[in-house]
C-alpha positions in Angstrom: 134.3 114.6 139.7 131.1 113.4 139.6 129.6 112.8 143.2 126.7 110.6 144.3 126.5 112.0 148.2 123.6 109.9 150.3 122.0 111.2 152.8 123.0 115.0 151.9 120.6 117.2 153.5 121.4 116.0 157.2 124.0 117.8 159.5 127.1 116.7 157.9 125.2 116.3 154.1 124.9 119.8 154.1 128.3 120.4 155.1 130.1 117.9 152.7 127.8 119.5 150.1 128.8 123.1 150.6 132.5 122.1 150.5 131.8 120.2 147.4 130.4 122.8 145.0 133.0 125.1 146.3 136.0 122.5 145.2 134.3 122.4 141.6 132.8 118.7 142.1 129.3 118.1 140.2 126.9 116.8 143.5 123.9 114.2 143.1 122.2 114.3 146.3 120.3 111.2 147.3 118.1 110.9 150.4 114.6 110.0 151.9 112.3 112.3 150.8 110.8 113.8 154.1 109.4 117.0 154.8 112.1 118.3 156.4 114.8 116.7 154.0 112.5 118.8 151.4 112.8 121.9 153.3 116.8 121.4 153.0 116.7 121.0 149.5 114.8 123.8 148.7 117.6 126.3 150.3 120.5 124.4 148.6 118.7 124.6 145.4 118.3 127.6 145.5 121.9 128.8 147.0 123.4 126.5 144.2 121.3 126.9 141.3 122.0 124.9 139.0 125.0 123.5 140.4 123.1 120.5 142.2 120.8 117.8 141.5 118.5 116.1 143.9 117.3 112.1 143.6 114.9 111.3 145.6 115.2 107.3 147.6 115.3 104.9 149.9 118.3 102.9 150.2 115.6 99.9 150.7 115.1 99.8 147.2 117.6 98.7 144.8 116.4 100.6 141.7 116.4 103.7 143.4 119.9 103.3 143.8 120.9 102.0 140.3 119.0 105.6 139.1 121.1 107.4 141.6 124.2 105.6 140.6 124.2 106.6 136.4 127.9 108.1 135.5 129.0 108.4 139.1 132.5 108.5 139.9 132.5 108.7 143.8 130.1 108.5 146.8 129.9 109.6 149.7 127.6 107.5 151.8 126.3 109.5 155.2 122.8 108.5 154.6 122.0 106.5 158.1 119.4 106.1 160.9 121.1 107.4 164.0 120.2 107.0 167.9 119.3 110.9 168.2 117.8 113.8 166.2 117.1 111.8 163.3 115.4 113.2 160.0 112.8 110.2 160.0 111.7 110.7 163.4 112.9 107.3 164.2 115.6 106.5 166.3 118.0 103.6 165.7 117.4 102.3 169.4 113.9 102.4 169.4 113.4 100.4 166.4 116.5 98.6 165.6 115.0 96.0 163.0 114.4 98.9 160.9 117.3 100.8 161.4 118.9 98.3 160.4 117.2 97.3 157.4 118.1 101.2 156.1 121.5 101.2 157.7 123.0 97.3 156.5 121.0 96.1 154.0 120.7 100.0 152.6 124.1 99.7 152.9 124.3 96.5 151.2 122.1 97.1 148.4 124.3 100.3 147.6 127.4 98.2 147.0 125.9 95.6 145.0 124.8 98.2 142.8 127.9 99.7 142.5 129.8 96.8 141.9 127.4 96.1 138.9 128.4 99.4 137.4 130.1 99.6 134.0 132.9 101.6 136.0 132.2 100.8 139.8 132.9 104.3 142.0 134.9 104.6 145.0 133.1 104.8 147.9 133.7 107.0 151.3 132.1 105.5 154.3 131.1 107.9 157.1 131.8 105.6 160.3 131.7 106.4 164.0 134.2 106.6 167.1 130.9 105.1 168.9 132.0 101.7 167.6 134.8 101.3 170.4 132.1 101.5 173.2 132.9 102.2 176.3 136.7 103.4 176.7 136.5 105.8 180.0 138.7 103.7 181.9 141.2 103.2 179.2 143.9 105.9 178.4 143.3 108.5 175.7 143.5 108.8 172.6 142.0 105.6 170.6 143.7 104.3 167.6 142.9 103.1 164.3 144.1 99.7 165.7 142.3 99.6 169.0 139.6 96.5 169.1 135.9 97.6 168.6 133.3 97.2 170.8 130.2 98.4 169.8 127.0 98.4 172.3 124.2 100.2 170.9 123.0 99.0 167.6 124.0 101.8 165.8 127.5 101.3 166.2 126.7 97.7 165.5 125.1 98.6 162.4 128.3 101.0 161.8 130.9 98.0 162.4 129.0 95.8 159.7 128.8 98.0 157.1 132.9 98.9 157.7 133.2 94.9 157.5 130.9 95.0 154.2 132.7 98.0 152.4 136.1 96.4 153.2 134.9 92.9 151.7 133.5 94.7 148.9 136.2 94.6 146.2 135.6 98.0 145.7 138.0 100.9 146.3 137.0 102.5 149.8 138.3 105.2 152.5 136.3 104.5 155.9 136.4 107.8 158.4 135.3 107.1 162.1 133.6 110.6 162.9 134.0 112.0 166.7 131.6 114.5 168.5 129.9 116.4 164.8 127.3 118.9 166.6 124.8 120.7 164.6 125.0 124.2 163.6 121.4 124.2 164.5 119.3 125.6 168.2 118.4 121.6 169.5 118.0 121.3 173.2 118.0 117.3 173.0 117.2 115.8 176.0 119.6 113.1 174.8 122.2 115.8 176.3 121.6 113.8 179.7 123.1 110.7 179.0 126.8 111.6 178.6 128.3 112.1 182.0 129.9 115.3 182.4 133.4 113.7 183.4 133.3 112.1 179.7 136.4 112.4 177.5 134.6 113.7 174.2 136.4 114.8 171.3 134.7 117.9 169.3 134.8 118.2 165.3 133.2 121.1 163.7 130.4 120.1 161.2 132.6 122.1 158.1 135.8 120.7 158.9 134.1 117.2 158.5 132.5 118.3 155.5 135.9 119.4 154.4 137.4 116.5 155.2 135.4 114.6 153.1 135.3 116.6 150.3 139.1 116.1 150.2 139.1 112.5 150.4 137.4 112.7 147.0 140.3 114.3 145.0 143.4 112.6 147.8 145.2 109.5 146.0 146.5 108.4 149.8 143.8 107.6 151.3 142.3 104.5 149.7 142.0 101.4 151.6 142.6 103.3 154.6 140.8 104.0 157.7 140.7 107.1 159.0 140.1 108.9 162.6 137.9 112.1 161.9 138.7 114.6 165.0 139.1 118.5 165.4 142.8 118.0 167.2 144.5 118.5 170.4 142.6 121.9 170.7 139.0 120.2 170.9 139.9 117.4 173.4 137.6 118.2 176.0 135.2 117.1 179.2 131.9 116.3 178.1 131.2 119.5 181.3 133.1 121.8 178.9 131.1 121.3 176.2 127.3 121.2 177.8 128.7 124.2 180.0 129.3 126.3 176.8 126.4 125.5 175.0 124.2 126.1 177.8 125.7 129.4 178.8 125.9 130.7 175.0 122.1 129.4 174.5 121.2 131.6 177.6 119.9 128.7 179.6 123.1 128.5 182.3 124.7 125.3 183.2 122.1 122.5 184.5 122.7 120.4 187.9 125.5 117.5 187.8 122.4 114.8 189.2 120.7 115.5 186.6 123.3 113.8 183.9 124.1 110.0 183.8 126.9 108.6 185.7 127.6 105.4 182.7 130.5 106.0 180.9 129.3 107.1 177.4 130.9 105.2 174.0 133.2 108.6 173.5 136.9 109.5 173.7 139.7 111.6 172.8 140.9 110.3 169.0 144.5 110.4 167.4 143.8 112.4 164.5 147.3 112.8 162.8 147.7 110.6 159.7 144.1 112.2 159.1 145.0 115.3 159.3 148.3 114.6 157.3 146.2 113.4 154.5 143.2 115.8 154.5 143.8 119.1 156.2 141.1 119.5 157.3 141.3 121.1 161.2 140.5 124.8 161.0 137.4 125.3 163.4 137.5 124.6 167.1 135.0 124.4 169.9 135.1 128.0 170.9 133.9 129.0 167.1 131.0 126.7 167.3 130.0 128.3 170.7 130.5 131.9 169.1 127.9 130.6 165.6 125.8 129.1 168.0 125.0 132.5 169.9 125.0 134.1 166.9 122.9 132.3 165.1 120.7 132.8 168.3 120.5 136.4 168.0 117.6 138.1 169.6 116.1 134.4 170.5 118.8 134.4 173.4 117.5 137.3 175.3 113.9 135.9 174.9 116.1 132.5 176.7 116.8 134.4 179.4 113.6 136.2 180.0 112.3 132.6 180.3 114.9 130.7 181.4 113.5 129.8 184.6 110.9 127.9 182.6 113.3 126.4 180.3 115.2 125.2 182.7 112.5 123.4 184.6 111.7 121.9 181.2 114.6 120.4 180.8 114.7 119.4 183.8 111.8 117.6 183.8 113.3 115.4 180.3 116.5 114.3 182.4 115.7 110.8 183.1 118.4 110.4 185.8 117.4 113.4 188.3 115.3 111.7 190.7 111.2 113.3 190.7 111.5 114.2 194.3 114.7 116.5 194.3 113.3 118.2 190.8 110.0 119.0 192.9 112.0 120.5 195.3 114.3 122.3 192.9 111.0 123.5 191.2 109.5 124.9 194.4 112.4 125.9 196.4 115.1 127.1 194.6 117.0 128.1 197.4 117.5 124.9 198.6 119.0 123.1 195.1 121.0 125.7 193.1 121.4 125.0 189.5 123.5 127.7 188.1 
């Protein structure tokens, strides 16, 4: 089929992308044309020569889209600005006006030009688990059918484009993604804000690719919404997970007062009927942890030589370990351990 995939050269672009070419699709890639989204393309162009084509956009402008659009069967819309790491070097918190210019009325203007198509394509909406907010206290594992509740205006921006597709008239899969880390070495000081008694539920970045990819070709999973999870095998403690990464990064496992103590907007997901539908689940946490220290290589011993110093850095971005005890844990480590 012929694929229109937005926002492609971001974690889960590049994924979904790889997963199409190998399942025979022909892949238009559409996204913002930033220096970073450039150095993406280059690789993929040059990994799938000649099996790719790249459009360069902004969902802000409708005749971008209606270029992007030309013979398309399917798309796969990912593109979004999102609260952390994003390509544009804007975060959706810090400016939410624009966000959400890109994020609804992006979204917006994409369905208005696919409805105008001769032969309007299905679309496949990348959502979030964010959108049921805060759920700590509630038991595991959310539903399809549990109530939303979004806080954050990304989630916001995720529940009215849901609404938007649904109201669309056109034919539409929605999949609520859980915890999609990148295969990439980030040490986000966003880490901090997820306490680390948090239910979080862990997807690998290929199995969501794959996922998607094999909405594309499924005939079950139109008008459906879907939870996007790794299984029973990746429902974990938020502790687990910064624990791992830490230790395979070489940089140990940080202080507990130095993570949040609000309940984060993630949970444990019931992934069957997705899983049913789109096979997807073949990675779990521990293989992440094992390409993240190898993708490390050498860099990892160069982690520990320093680690002390990378550490403190950290440290020092933690907004919730108070000044005076990170002095002291600077100074004297003896009296604060931290490993």
């Amino acid at each position: 089929m012929n694929v229109l995939l937005t926002g492609a050269f971001g974690n889960i672009g590049t994924s979904t992308l790889e997963e199409l070419i190998k399942q025979g699709h022909t892949v238009r890639c559409f996204d913002l044309k930033t220096r970073s989204n450039e150095k993406v393309a280059r690789k993929l162009l040059k990994k799938f020569r000649g099996q790719v084509e790249v459009v360069w956009g902004d969902l802000r402008r409708q005749q971008d889209i209606v270029e992007a659009l030309h013979d398309q069967e399917v798309v796969i819309h990912l593109a979004f600005i999102i609260p952390k790491l994003s390509a544009t070097g804007i975060e959706s918190e810090s400016r939410p006006d624009w966000a959400r210019e890109v994020n609804v009325g992006g979204t917006q203007n994409l369905l208005e030009a696919m409805k105008a198509q001769p032969r309007p394509p299905k679309i496949i909406f990348a959502s979030s688990y964010h959108i049921y907010g805060r759920t700590q206290d509630q038991a595991p594992p959310r539903t399809v059918s549990d109530p939303v509740q979004p806080i954050e205006h990304y989630s916001r921006h995720k529940v009215e484009c849901e609404q938007m597709i649904m109201a669309s008239g056109l034919e539409w899969t929605i999949l609520r993604l859980s915890a999609t880390l990148p295969l990439a070495i980030k040490l986000d000081p966003g880490m901090f804000d997820v306490p680390l008694n948090n239910r979080m539920e862990f997807v690998h970045t290929r199995d969501v690719g794959l996922a998607l990819a094999n909405a594309v070709s499924s005939q079950e999973v139109w008008g459906k919404i879907l939870l996007i999870g790794g299984g029973r095998s990746c429902q974990l403690y938020y502790r687990q997970i910064v624990q791992s990464v830490l230790e395979a990064t070489g940089v140990g496992m940080l202080p507990e007062e130095a993570f949040s103590s609000t309940p984060f907007c993630t949970d444990w997901v019931d992934t069957t009927e997705s899983q049913q539908l789109l096979h997807y689940q073949h990675r779990d946490f521990i293989d992440y942890v094992q390409e993240m220290s190898a993708l490390l290589g050498y860099r990892r011993l160069l982690i520990r030589v320093f680690r002390p110093i990378v550490r403190r850095w950290l440290l020092s971005k933690s907004p919730y370990l108070p000044h005076r005890k990170f002095r002291r844990a600077k100074h004297h480590p003896a009296t604060r351990p931290v490993s």
